[in-house]
C-alpha positions in Angstrom: 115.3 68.9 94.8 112.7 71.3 96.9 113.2 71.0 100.7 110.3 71.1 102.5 109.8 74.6 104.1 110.2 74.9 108.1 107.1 74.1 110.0 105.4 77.9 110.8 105.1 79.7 114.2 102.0 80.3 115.9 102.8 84.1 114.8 103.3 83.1 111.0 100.0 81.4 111.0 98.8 84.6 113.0 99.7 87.1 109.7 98.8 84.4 107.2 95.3 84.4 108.7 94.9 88.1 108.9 96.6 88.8 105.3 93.7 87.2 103.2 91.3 89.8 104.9 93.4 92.7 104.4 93.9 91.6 100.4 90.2 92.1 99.9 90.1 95.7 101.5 90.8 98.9 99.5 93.6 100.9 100.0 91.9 103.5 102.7 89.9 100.4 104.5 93.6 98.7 104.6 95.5 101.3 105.8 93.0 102.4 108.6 92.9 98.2 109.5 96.6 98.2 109.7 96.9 101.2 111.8 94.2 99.4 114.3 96.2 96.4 114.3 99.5 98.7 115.3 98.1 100.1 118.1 97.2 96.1 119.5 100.2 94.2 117.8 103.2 96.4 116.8 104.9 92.9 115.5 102.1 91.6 113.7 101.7 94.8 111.9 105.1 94.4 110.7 105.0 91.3 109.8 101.4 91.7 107.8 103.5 94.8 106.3 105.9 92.5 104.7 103.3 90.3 103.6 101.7 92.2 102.0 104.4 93.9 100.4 105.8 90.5 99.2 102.2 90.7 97.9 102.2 93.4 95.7 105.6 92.1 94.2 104.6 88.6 93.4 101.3 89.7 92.0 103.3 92.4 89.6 105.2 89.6 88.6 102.4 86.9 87.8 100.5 89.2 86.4 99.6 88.2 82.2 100.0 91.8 80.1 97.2 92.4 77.8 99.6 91.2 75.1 101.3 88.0 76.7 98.5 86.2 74.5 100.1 87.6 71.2 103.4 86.4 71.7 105.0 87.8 75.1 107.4 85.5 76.6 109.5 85.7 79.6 109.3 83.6 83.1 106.7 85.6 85.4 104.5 85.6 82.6 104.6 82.1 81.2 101.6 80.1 82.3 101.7 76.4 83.0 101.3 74.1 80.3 98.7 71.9 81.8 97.8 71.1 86.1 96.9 67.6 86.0 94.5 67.0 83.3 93.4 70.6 82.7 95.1 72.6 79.5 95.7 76.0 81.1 94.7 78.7 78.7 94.9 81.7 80.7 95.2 83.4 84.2 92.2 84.5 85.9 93.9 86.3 88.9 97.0 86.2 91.0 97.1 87.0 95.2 99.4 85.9 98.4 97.6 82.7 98.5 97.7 81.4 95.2 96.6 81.7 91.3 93.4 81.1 89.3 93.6 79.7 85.9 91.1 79.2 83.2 91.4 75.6 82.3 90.0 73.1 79.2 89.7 69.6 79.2 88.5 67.9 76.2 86.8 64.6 76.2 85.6 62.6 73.2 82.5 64.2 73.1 83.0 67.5 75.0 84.9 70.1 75.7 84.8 71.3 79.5 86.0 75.0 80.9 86.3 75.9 84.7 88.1 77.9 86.8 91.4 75.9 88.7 92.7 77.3 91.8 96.3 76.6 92.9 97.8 76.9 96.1 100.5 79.2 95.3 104.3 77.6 95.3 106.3 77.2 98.5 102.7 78.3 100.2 102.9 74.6 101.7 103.1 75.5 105.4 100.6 72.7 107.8 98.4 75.6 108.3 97.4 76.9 104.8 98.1 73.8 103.3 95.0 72.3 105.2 92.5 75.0 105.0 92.9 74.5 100.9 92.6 70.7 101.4 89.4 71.3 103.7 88.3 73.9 101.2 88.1 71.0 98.7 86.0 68.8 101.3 83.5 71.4 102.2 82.9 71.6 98.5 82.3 68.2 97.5 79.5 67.8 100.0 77.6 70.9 98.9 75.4 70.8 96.0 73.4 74.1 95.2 72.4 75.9 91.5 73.6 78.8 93.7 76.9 77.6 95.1 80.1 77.3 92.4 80.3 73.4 92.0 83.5 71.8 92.8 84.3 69.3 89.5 88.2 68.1 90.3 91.0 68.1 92.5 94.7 67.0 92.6 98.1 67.5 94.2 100.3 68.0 91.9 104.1 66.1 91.8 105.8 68.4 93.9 102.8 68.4 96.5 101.1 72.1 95.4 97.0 71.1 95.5 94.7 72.4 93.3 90.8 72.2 92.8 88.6 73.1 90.1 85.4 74.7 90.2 82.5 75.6 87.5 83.3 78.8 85.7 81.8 81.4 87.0 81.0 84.5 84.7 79.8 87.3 86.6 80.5 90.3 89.1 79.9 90.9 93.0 76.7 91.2 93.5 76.6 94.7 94.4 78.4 96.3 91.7 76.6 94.3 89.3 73.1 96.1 91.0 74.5 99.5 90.4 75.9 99.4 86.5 72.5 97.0 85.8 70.8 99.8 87.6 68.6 97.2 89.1 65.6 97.9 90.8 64.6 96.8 94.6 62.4 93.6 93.6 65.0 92.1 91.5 67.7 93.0 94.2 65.9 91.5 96.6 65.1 88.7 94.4 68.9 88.1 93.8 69.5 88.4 98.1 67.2 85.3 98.3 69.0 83.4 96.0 72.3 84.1 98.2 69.9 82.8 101.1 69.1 79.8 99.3 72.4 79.3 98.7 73.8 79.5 102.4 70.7 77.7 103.6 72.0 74.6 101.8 75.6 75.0 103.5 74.2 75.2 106.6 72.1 72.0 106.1 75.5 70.3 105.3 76.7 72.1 108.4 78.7 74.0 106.9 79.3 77.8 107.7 80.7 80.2 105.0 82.4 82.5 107.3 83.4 85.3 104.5 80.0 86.0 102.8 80.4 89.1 100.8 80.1 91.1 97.3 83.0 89.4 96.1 82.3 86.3 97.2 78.6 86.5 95.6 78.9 87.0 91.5 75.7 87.8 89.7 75.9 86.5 86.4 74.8 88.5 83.3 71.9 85.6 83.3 70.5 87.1 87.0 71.8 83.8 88.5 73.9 84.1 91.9 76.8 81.8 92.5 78.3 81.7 96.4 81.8 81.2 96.1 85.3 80.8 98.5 84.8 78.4 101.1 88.3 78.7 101.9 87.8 79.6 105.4 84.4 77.8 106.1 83.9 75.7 109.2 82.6 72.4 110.0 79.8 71.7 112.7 80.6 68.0 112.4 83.8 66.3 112.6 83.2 63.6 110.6 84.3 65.5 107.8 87.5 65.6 109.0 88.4 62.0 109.1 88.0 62.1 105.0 91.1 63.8 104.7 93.5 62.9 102.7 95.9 63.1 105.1 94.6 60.9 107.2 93.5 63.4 110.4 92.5 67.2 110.1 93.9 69.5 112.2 91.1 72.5 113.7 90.6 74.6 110.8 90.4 77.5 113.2 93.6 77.6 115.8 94.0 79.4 119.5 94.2 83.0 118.4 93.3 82.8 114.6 90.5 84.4 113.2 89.8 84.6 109.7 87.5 87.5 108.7 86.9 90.0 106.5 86.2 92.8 109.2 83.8 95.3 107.1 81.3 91.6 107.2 82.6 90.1 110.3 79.7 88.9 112.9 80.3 90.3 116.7 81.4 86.9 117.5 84.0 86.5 114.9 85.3 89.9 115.6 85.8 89.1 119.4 86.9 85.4 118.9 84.2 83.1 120.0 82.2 80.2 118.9 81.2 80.6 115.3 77.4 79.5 114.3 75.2 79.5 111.5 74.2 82.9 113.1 77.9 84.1 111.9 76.9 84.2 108.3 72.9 85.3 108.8 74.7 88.8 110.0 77.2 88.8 107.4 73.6 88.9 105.1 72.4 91.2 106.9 75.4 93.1 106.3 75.9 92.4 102.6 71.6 93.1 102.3 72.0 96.6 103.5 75.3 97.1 101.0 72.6 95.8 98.3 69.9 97.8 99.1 71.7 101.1 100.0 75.0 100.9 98.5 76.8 101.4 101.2 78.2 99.3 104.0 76.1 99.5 107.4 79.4 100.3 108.9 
């Protein structure tokens, strides 16, 4: 029988928050952040050290060889057989926060793909636990062409959620403009798509938070999907009271600041209010990547 893990500290949350930024930074970018963060917060560095070494372990281990389709067995490569209703048929990436499947459903007269995300096992701490729930709220009230559309959700038996989004096949924006060797008009026609895109989430009020290539795929059909509200906020708090739970908790706690700094808005960076204006820099920001390729800082 699993026992419920202990409730986290104020420093857990802390390096939980800060670890999903750090993830999506190269090695150089990491290193240089983690030095930074040393100088400030000796015992946070630590701690985001051991993080993300745990990290690198448990991805090494989830990770599906090239051959596991052909036969390769073993337990840190087995997939599940199914989450909830969804046939998993293959692994789509692995990180500190959870795993991404490929998944088919098949109904009488269809056969349905997407991609599931699953809050990784044992990952069930209050903190984390809600932002994925809330994840899962913000996307059921946003309906774009632009933004990945949420199609299911579930908590599985031993209380591990999961969501499922349409499958998105494409690449960060940026990197897609440089192999495509795309000119400036149908860069800048892809930017206002993005636009579009976060316009709509703001008339939900809703702020991304973490708008960046990675989180913007170009598809090889020139269509932009947003994706990753995992760390979006709420202007309203009605949405809160939707919970499943019952009562949300503020998705953004007293000294926890999710960001990915190389994006991050002067206001994010220095830990005050965050406004639609939050995610009109991060475009600027991710514009003059698109445009130049390079980061304006």
């Amino acid at each position: 029988m699993n026992e419920a893990p202990p409730p986290p500290s104020s420093r857990d949350r802390l390096a939980l928050d800060r670890l999903d930024p750090l993830l999506d930074l190269d090695e150089r970018e990491r290193a240089a952040e983690l030095e930074q963060i040393e100088r400030e917060d000796p015992e946070l560095a630590r701690a985001l050290a051991r993080l993300l070494e745990a990290d690198r372990t448990s991805a090494a281990l989830l990770a599906t060889p090239a051959a596991a389709g052909s036969g390769a067995s073993g337990a840190a490569t087995e997939l599940p057989g199914a989450i909830g209703p969804w046939r998993v048929v293959g692994r789509l990436g692995a990180g500190g926060m959870g795993e991404v499947f490929e998944v088919m459903r098949e109904h009488e007269r269809f056969v349905q793909r997407a991609a599931l995300k699953r809050l990784a096992y044992g990952r069930l701490d209050p903190a984390q636990r809600e932002r994925f729930l809330r994840e899962r709220q913000v996307l059921a009230r946003l309906d774009h062409p632009s933004i990945a559309r949420l199609i299911d959700g579930g908590i599985e038996p031993d209380g591990t959620p999961w969501l499922a989004l349409e499958l998105v096949e494409g690449e960060p924006i940026t990197d897609a403009a440089r192999r495509r060797s795309l000119d400036l008009r149908a860069r800048v026609a892809a930017f206002l798509e993005v636009c579009a895109a976060v316009a709509a989430a703001h008339r939900a009020l809703v702020v991304h938070r973490d708008i960046k290539p990675a989180n913007v795929l170009l598809g090889a059909d020139g269509r932009v999907r947003l994706l990753d509200f995992g760390i979006a906020k709420l202007l309203d708090d009605g949405l809160g009271d939707a919970l499943a739970d019952g009562g949300a908790q503020p998705l953004t706690r007293h000294g926890e600041r999710p960001f990915t700094p190389a994006y991050a808005a002067p206001e994010q960076i220095r830990g005050e209010a965050i406004t639609t204006a939050t995610d009109v820099w991060a475009l600027g920001a991710l514009l003059h990547e698109l445009l130049g390729d390079e980061r304006p800082f």
